[in-house]
C-alpha positions in Angstrom: 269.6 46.2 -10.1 269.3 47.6 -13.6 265.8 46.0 -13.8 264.8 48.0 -11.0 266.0 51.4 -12.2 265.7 52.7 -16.2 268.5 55.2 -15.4 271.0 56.4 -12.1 270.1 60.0 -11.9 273.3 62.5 -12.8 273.5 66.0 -11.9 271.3 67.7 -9.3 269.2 64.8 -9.1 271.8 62.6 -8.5 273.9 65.4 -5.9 270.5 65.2 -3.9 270.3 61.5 -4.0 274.3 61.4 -2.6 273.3 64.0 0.0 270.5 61.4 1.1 272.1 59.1 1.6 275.4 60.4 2.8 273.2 62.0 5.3 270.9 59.3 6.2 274.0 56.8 6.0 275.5 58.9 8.8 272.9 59.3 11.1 271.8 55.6 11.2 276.2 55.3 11.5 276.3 57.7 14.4 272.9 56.5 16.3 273.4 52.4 16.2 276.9 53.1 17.4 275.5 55.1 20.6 273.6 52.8 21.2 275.9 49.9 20.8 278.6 52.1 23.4 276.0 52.1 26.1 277.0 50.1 28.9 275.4 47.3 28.5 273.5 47.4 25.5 269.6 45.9 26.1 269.6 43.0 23.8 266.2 44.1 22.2 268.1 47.5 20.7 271.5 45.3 20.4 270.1 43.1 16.6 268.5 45.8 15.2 271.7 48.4 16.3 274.0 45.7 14.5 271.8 46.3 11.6 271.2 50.0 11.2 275.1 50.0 11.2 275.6 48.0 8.4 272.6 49.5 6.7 273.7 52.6 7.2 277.8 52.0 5.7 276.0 50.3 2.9 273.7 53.3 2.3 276.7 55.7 2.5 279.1 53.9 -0.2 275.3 53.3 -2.1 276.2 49.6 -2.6 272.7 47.1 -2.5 270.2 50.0 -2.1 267.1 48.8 -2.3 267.7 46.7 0.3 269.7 48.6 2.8 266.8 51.5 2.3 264.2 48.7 2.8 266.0 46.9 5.6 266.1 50.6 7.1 262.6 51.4 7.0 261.5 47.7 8.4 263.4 48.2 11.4 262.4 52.0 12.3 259.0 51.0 11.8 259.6 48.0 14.2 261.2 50.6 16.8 258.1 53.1 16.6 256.0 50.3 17.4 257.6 48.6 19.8 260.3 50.5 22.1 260.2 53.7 23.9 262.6 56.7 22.6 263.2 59.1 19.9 260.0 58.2 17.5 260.3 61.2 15.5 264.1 60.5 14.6 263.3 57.0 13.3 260.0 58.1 11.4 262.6 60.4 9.3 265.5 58.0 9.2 262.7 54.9 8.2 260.9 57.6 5.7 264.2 58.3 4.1 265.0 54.8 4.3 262.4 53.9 1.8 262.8 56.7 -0.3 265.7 55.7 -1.4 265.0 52.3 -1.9 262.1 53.5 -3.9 264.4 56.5 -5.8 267.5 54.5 -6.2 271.5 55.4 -5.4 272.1 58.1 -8.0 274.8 57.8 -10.6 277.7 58.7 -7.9 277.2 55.2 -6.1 278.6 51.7 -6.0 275.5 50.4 -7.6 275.8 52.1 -10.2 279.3 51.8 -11.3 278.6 48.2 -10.7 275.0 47.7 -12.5 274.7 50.8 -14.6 274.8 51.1 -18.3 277.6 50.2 -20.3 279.0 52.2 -23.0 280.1 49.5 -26.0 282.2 50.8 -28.6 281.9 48.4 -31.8 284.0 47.0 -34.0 284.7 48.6 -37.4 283.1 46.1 -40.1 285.1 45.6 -42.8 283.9 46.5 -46.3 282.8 44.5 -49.4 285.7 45.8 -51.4 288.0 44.3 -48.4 286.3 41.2 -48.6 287.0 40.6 -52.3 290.4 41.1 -52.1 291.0 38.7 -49.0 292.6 35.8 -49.8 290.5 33.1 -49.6 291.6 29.2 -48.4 
């Protein structure tokens, strides 16, 4: 993950990024469960349902970006193309999709508490007048 992004935008940046995907997360949340309540679900809408909801939790809790915002954009793309329904809904939820696998999850995200930079604190060396004195075996 940290080979894919230099830094996890802070600040505004980063409130915009959560926004995203808080937003996105809970669309693709509320739509693939719809769709799953409907009595019964087509089977062609039921895989790719299944997957938009898990995609969506993990774009929400910004855990495996790039490949939740990738999976996203795949499967919209597949829905434009081949069912009937809501085709300017999933050319937004499939645009932000990759934008955020292209952006990354912001520095308020599971990714990036997981794969962020690390802060290391060194050790204080000890000095040459400390070394003379040591004891030596």
């Amino acid at each position: 993950m940290r080979r894919l992004y230099s830094t996890f935008a802070g600040g505004w940046p980063g409130t915009g990024l959560l926004l995203m995907r808080v937003v996105a997360g809970s669309a693709l949340v509320v739509h693939a469960g719809l769709t799953l309540r409907s009595d019964p679900p087509p089977m062609d809408v039921t895989i790719p349902a299944i997957l938009l909801l898990g995609a969506g939790g993990l774009l929400i809790a910004g855990l495996w970006t790039p490949i939740a915002g990738a999976s996203v954009a795949v499967i919209e793309v597949w829905k434009m193309l081949m069912l009937p329904g809501d085709k300017p809904l999933w050319l937004m939820l499939g645009t932000a999709g990759a934008a955020l696998a292209m952006l990354g999850p912001g520095l308020w995200s599971v990714d990036a508490r997981l794969y962020g930079w690390k802060r290391l604190e060194p050790t204080p060396r000890k000095k040459n007048s400390d070394l003379k004195n040591s004891p030596k075996d």
